[in-house]
Every structure is written in C-alpha cells, then in structure tokens.
C-alpha positions as CSV (number, residue, x, y, z in Angstrom):
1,X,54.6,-82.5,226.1
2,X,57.9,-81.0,226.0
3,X,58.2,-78.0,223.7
4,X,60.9,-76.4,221.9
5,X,60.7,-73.1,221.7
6,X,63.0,-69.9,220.3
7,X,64.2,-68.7,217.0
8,X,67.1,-71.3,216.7
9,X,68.0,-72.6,213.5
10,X,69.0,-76.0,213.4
11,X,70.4,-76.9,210.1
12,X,73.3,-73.9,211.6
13,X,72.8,-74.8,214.8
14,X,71.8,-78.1,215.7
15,X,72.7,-78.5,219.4
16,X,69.2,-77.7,220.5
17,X,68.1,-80.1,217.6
18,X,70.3,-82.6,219.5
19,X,68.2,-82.3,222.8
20,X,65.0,-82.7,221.3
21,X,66.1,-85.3,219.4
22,X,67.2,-87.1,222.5
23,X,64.1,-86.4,224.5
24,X,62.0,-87.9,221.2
25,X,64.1,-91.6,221.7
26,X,63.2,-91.6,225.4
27,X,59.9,-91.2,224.5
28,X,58.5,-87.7,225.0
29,X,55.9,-85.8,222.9
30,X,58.3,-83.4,222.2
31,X,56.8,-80.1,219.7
32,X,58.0,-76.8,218.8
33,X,57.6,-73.4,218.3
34,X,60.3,-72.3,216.4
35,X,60.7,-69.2,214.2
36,X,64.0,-69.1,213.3
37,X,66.0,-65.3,213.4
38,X,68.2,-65.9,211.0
39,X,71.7,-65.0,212.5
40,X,74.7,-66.5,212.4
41,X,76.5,-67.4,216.4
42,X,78.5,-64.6,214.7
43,X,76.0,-62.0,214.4
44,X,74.2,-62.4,217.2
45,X,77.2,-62.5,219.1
46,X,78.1,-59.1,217.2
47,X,74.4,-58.0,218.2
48,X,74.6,-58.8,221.8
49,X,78.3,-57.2,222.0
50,X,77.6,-54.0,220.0
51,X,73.4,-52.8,222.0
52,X,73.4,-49.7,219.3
53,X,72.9,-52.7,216.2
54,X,69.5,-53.8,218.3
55,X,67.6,-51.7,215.9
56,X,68.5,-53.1,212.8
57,X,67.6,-56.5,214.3
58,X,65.1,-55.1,216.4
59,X,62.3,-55.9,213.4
60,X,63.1,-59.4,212.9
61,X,63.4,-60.3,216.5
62,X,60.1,-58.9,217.2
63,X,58.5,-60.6,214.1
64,X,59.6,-63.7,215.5
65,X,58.3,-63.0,219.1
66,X,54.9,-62.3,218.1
67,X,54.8,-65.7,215.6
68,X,55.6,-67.1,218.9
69,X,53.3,-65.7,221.2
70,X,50.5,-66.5,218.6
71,X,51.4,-70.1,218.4
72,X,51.4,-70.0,222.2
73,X,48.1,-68.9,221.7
74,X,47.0,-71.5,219.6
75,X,48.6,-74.1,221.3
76,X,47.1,-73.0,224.6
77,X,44.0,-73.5,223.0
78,X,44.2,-76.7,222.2
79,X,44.1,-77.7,225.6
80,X,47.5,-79.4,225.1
81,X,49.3,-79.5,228.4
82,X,53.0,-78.5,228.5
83,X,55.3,-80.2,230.5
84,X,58.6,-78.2,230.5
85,X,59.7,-75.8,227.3
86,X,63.4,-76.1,226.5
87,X,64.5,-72.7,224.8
88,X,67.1,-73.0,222.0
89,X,70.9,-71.8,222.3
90,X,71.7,-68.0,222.1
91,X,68.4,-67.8,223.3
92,X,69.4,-64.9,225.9
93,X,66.0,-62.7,224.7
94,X,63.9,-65.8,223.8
95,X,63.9,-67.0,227.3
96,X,62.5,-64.0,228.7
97,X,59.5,-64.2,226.2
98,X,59.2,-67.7,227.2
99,X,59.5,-66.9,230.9
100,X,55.9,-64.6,230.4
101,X,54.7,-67.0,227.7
102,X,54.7,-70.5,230.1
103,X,54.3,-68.4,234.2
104,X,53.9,-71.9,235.2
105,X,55.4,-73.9,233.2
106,X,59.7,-75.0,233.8
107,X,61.9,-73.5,231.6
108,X,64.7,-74.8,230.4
109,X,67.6,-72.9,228.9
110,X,70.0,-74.3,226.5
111,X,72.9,-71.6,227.5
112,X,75.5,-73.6,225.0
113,X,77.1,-69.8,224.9
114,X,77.7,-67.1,227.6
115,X,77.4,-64.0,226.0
116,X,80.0,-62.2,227.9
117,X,82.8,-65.1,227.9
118,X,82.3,-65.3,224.0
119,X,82.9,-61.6,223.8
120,X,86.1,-61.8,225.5
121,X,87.3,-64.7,223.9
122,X,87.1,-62.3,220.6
123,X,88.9,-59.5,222.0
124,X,86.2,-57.8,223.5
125,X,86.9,-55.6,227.0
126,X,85.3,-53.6,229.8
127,X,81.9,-52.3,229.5
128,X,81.1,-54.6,226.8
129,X,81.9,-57.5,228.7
130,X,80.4,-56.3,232.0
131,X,76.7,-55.9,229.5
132,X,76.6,-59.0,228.4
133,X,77.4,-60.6,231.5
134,X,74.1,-58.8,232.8
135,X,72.5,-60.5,229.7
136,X,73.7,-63.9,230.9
137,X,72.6,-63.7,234.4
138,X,69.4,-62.5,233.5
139,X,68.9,-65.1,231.1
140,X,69.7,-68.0,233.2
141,X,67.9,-66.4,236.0
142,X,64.9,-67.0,233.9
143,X,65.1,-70.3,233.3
144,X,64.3,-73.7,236.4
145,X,66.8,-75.5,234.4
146,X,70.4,-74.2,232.9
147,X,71.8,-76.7,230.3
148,X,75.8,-76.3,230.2
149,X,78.2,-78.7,227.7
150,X,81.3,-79.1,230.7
151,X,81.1,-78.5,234.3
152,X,84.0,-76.2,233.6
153,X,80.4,-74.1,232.4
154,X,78.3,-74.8,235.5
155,X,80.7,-73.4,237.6
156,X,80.2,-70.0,235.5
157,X,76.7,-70.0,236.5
158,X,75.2,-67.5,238.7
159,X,73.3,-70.7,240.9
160,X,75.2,-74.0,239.4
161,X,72.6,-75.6,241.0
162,X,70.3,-75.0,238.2
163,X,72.8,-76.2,235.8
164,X,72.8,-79.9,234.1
165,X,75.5,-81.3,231.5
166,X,74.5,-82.2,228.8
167,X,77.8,-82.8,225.9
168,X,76.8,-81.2,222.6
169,X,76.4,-84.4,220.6
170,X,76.0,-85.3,216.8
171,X,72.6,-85.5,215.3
172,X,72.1,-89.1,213.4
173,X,73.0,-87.9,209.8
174,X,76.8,-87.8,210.9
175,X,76.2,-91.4,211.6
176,X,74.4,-91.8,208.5
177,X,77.7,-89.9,206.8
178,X,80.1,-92.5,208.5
179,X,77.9,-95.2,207.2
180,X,77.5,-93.8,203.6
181,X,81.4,-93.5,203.4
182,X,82.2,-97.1,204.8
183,X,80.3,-98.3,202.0
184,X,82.3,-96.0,199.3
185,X,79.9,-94.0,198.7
186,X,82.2,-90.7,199.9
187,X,84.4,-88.8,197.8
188,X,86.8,-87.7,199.8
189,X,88.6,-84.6,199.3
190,X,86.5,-83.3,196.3
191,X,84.9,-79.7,196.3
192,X,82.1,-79.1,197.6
193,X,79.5,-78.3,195.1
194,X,77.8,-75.0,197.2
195,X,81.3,-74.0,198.3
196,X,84.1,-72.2,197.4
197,X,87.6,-74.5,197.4
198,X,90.5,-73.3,196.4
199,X,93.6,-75.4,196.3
200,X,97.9,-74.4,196.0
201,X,97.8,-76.2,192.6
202,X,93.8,-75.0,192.4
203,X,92.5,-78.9,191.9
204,X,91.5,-80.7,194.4
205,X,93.9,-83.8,196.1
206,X,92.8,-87.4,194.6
207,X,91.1,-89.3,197.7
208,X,92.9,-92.4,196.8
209,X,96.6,-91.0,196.7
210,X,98.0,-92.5,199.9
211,X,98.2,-89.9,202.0
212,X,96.5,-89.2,205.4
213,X,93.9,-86.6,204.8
214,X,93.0,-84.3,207.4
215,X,90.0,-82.0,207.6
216,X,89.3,-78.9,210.3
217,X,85.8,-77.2,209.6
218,X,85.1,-74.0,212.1
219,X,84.8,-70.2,212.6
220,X,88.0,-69.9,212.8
221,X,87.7,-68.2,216.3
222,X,90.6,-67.6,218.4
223,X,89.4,-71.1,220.7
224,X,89.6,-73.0,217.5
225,X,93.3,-72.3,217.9
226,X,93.6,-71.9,213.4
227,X,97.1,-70.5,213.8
228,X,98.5,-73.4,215.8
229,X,97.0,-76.3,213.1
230,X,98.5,-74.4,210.0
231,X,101.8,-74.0,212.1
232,X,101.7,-78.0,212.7
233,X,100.7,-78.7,209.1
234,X,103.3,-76.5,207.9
235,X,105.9,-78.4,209.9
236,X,104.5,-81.9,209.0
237,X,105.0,-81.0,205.4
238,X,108.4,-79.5,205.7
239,X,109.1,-83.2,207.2
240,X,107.7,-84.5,204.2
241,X,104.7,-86.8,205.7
242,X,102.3,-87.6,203.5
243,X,99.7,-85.3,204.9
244,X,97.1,-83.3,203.1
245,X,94.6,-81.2,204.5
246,X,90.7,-79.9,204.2
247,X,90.3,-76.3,205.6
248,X,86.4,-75.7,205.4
249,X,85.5,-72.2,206.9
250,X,86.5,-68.3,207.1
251,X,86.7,-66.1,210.6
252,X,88.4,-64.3,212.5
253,X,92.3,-66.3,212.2
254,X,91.7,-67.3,209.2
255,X,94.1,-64.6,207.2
256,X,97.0,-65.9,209.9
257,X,96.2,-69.3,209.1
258,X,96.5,-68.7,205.5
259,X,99.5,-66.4,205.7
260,X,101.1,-69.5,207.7
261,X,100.5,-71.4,205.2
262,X,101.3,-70.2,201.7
263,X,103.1,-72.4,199.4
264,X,102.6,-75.2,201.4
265,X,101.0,-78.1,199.4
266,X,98.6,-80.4,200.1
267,X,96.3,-77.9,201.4
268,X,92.6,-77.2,200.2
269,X,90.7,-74.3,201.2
270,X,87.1,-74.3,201.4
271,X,85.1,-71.2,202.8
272,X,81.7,-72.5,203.3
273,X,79.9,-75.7,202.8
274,X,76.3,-76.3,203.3
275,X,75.6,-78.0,206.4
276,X,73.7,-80.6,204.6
277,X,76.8,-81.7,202.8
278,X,79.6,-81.3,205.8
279,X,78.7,-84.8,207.2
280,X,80.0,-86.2,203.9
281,X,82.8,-84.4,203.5
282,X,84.1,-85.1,207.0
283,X,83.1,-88.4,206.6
284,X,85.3,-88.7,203.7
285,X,88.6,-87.7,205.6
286,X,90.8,-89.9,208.3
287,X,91.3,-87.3,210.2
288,X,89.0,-84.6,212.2
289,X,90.8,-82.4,213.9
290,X,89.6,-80.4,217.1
291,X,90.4,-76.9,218.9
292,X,94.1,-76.1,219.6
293,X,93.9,-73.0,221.7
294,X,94.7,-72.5,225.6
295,X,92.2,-69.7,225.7
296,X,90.2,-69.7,229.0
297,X,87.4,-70.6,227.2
298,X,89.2,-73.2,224.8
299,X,90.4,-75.0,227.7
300,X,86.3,-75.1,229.6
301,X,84.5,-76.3,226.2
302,X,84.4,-79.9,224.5
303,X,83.4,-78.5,220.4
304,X,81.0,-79.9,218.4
305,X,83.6,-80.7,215.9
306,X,84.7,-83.1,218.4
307,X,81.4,-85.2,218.4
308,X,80.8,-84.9,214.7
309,X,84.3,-86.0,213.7
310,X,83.7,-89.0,215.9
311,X,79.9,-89.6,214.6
312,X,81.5,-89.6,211.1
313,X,83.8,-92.3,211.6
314,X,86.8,-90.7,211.7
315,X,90.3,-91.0,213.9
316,X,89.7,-87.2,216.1
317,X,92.8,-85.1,217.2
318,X,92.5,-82.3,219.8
319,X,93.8,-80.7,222.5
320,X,94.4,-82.3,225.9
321,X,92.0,-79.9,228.2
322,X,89.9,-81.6,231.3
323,X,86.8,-81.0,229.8
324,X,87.6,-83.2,226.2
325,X,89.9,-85.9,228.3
326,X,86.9,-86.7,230.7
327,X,84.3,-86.4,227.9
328,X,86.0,-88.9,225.4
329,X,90.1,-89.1,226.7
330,X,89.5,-93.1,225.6
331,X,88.4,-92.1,222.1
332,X,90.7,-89.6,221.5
333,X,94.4,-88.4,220.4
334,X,95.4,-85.8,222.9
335,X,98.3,-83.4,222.1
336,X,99.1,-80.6,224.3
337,X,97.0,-77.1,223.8
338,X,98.5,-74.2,221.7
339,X,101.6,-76.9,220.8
340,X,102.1,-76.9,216.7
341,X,105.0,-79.3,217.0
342,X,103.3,-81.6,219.0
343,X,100.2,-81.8,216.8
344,X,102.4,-81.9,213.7
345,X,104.2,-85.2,215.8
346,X,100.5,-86.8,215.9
347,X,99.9,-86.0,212.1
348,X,103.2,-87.4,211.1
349,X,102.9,-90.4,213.3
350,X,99.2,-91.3,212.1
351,X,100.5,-90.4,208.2
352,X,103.7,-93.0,208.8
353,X,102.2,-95.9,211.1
354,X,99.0,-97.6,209.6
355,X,98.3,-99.9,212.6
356,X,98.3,-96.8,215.3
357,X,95.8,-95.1,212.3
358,X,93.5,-98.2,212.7
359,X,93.9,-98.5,216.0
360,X,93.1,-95.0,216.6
361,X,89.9,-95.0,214.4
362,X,88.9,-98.0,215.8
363,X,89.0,-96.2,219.3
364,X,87.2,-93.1,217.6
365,X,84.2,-95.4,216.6
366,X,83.6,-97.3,219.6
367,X,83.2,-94.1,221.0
368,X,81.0,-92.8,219.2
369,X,78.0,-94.0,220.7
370,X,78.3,-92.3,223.9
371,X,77.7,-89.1,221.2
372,X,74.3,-90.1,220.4
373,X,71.2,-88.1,221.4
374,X,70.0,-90.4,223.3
375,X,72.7,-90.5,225.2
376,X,73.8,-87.2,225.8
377,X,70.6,-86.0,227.2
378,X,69.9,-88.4,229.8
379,X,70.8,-86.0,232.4
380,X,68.3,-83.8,231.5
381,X,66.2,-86.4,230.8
382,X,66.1,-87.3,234.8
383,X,65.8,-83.7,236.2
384,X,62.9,-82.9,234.0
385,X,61.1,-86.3,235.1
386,X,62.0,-84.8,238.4
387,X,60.0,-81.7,237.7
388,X,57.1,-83.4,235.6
389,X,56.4,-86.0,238.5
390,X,57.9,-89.0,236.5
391,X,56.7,-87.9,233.1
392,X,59.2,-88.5,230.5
C-alpha cells in the first residue's frame, strides 16, 4: 500500500492529488491520511517566513498531527502493511511527523516548494532566508525520496541523489473541461458565478465576438511575471488586435498589473474562482498564458498553469526557460522571459493568423497527454518499485 499522508488540500492544491492519482493507474493500493490545514501556499509561506505567527497556527497544526497519528494508529492496527508514504507539498513539518510515524517505512517528500527560495522570490532577505533554508534541508533530509518538478530543483537539493522529477501535471477534470468545451458546452468568457469579475465596460466580452481570448489565472507572484502580460496586452491593444483577456486572481503584482492596464479594453478581471469551476473557464478561452518573469526561480520551475492550460485544450504561451522548452518546447509558443513586446507579437500574431492559431492548438493537444498522471509519475513509479522489491 502506498499512503498519502499530510495536511494537503487538494481541491487548492492538487499536485500531490496528481501523484496519487498516477500511482492509482499503475495499479497501487494507494490510501490516505490526510487532514487538511487549511492554508493557502500564501499563508504557509507567510508562516514559515515570519516563526513569531507559529502560534496562531500552532493549534490547527497540532490538531491535525494528532488526527494523524491516531489514524496511524488505527491503520497500524489493521495489520495493513505500508509500502512507502508519500507526504504532500509544503509538507516541511508533516514530514517530520511522518518520519516518527512510519521508522521503517520510505518516505517520500513532495518538496514542489523550497521554503527559503519562495521567500526570496517575494522579497524576503537575510536571516529569514537563511531559517527556512534550515527548514528545507531538514525536511528533505527526512525523507528516502525527494520529489522535484525540473532538475533545475534537484540540483537545489542538499543530496540530489535523493531527488526524482516528477512535472506537476493536470488531474483528469482539466481533460474532462477540454472535452466539455469541444462539445459547446463552455461559456467562454462569462463570470464566474463564486467570483468576483469586474470588466472596463463592467459586462463581460461575448464568447462568440471574434476575437482571440486569452486567460492568465495565478497568485500574481513576482515569477508569474503579471507586470510583463498587462505591458504586452496593453501594447497588443494599442495595435488594435483583436485580443481580449481573462485575469482570474489577486497577489502580490496585481495593483501594477492593473495600474498598467487602466482604460484598456477588452480586459476582465476576476479575483477568485472556485477551483471546481477554473477548468471550465480555461477551457473556454484560446489562449492560456504562462509565467513571464526571469526571476531565478521563474526561470528553474515549469507552472502548473502550464499543464492545465494544455489539459484544457487550449493554444499555451510562456516564457522560453530550459526547464518549460525540455518539458513541452514541441507543444508550446515560446517568447523570450520578461519581454512584453515580444509576448504582445505572439498575441497579435495568433489574433491575425487563424491557421498558426490551429496549428498551434493542435500542437497544444497532442501534447497534452504527456501531462497525464499516469504519465508524469512514472519516475517515481520505478524508484519506489526499487524500494518495495518490485511492488507497484
């Protein structure tokens, strides 16, 4: 049996959802243990960054940890046998608890985010840094296994030895979406129900007006590169392309973003959407657009916006990084990192040329399938049946 274990939340966070998934269609009893915390990546990146707002948290976490250790309890009891337990992302505490939970057992660490290299990317410095870079190293150290999304990642690992790639994947219901809206069943470009959207004329565009709709959902974190998409769909509408554009999220660039971008039309701002209805919406778009930044970090990762967009069916733009070129280069339209004229020359080109449109969506989708589950973790999939004597 493999068993998940950690206070993950999948419906916000669904890469660990991903592996299990995976390990599921290759055939594994796969259960879990999961009591989810209840954070955002924000917050418990704001939690890890800031020690003195552990006591706050302090309750919850510990509530969680004891559910845990009394379903380990109860498990153990059961005389199931446990073959490996693969801790969820931002599980930097949870791994430690498994670590004295399972002696015997391998542990496997989603590390999906360094603590420390997160921090920095948001403008955090010195001791701060130098903490949570303890916290990483102690948390991999914990772990048999250390599952990175890029080898740009392994090679920030304490042993990269321990590390395996494993991309981040889509989870089947952005298949499902792409499937849903190739049948008409999408609406693109209408608000979100359990959001808040808020146009420049305050209505939303009409999905069947002829013009290429783009959509970029994220955190708006300084990797995501915000400023240089509104500076790219700010030129593309001052050359008059028929372009409009989706903005789903709020964070940390997102007053630049909008500041870059007032008066322009064609632009719809939506600040949250339930991640039960994002598949649909992004679904409903041509266009998914990627990270921009040339951050250290934006330049290492491959986002999960990248997978998704290509899950859902549609034509994906993003930067042109190592990581994303020899994760999907084939699949993808590359435009150079922190460049808004050059992605405003891709959105322009795609709003002006139907056939490179096609031909580019047509790329997107056969892609997809290498972003399956099933897929994705079959790296993992042979070092643990390295560790379980063959089991899957």
């Amino acid at each position: 049996m493999i068993l998940g274990f950690g206070s993950y939340d999948t419906g916000k966070h669904p890469r660990v959802g991903i592996i299990l998934d995976g390990l599921r269609e290759h055939g594994a009893e796969v259960a879990e243990i999961n009591h989810p915390l209840g954070f955002s990546t924000a917050e418990r990146v704001r939690m890890l960054a800031q020690p003195w707002r552990l006591p706050a948290f302090g309750w919850r976490m510990l509530r969680c940890w004891w559910l845990m250790a009394a379903d380990a309890r109860r498990l153990r009891r059961t005389g199931a046998r446990v073959d490996a337990v693969v801790v969820g992302y931002m599980g930097h505490f949870d791994v430690l608890v498994a670590r004295r939970l399972f002696r015997r057992v391998p542990i496997v660490l989603d590390h999906l985010i360094f603590a420390g290299d997160t921090a920095q990317d948001r403008g955090a410095t010195g001791l701060k840094v130098r903490l949570l870079n303890r916290l990483d190293r102690a948390a991999t150290s914990a772990a048999d296994i250390v599952v990175v999304d890029t080898e740009e990642h392994r090679a920030l690992l304490p042993d990269p030895d321990r590390g395996v790639v494993v991309p981040v994947g889509a989870r089947q219901e952005w298949f499902d979406a792409a499937a849903r809206a190739a049948h008409g069943a999408s609406t693109a470009g209408s608000p979100v129900p359990t959001g808040t959207a808020h146009g420049a004329d305050g209505r939303a565009a009409d999905p069947g007006d002829g013009r290429l709709s783009v959509i970029f959902f994220g955190l708006f974190t300084p990797l995501q590169g915000a400023p240089v998409i509104a500076e790219a769909l700010r030129i593309a509408s001052g050359a008059g392309a028929p372009v409009r554009a989706t903005l789903v999220g709020t964070g940390q660039d997102y007053d630049a973003a909008r500041a870059i971008l007032d008066g322009t039309d064609g632009v719809e701002w939506i600040d949250w959407v339930d991640h039960r209805e994002l598949p649909d919406l992004v679904a409903a778009h041509d266009v998914c657009l990627g990270i921009f930044a040339d951050t250290a970090k934006a330049l290492r990762v491959v986002p999960n916006k990248v997978y998704e967009g290509l899950a859902a069916g549609c034509a994906v733009v993003t930067s042109d990084t190592g990581p994303q070129r020899r994760a999907l280069g084939d699949a993808l339209a590359l435009v150079a990192p922190a460049d808004p004229s050059a992605l405003a020359a891709e959105l322009v080109s795609l709003a002006t040329d139907s056939e490179r449109l096609d031909a580019l969506r047509s790329r997107s989708r056969a892609g997809a399938d290498r972003v399956r589950a099933a897929v994705i973790v079959e790296p993992l999939r042979r070092r643990l049946e390295q560790l379980t004597g063959g089991r899957p």
